[in-house]
C-alpha positions in Angstrom: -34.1 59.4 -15.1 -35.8 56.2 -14.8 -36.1 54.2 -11.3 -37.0 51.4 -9.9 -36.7 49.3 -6.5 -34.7 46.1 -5.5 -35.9 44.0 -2.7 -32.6 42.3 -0.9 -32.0 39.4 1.7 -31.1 40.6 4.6 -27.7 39.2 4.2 -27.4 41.4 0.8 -28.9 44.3 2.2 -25.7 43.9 5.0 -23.2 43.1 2.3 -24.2 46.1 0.2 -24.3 48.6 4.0 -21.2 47.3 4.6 -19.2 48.1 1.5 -20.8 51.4 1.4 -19.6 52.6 5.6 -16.3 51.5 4.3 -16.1 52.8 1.0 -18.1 56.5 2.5 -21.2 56.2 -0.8 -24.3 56.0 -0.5 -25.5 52.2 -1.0 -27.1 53.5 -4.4 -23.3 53.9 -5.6 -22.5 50.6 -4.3 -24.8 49.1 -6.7 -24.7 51.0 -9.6 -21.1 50.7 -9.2 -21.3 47.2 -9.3 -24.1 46.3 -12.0 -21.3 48.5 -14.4 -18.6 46.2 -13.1 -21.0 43.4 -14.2 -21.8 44.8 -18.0 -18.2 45.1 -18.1 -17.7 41.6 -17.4 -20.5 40.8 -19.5 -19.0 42.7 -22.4 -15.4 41.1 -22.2 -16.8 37.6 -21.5 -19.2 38.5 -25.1 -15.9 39.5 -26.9 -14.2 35.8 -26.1 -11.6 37.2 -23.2 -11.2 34.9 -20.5 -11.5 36.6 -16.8 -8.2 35.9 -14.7 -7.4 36.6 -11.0 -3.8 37.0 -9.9 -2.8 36.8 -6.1 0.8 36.3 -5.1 2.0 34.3 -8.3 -1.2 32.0 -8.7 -3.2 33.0 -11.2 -7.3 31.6 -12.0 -9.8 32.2 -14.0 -12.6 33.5 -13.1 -15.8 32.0 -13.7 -19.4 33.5 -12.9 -21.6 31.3 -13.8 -24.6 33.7 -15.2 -21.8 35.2 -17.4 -20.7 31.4 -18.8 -23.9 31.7 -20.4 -22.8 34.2 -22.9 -21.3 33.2 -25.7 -18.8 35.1 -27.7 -20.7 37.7 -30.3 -24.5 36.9 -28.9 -25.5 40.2 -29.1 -25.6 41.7 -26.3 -24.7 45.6 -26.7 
């Protein structure tokens, strides 16, 4: 297994303490849990699909900036 360390703002650091009291992980979960959310993303934004958000009965697309950058079928595996 390889490691390696992440330096965070304190506001991050607080974000990622946070989730992790309320979700009961350790904050090492938290993150891996999310940087898998983000490949995901990454993968489905690389395949053309578009990234929607429903609440109530409004529905938006999701945009994340970093991910506009990838364009369908660049490669990324």
């Amino acid at each position: 297994m390889s490691g390696f360390r992440v330096r965070f703002a304190d506001s991050t650091y607080q974000v990622v303490a946070h989730l992790a009291s309320r979700l009961q992980v350790p904050m090492a979960e938290v993150v891996r849990d999310a940087l898998s959310i983000y490949w995901w993303l990454a993968r489905e934004r690389m395949a053309g699909s578009r990234l929607l958000i429903e609440r109530g009965g409004d529905v938006n697309e999701l945009t994340i900036p970093s991910l506009e950058r990838l364009r369908p079928e660049s490669g990324l595996t």
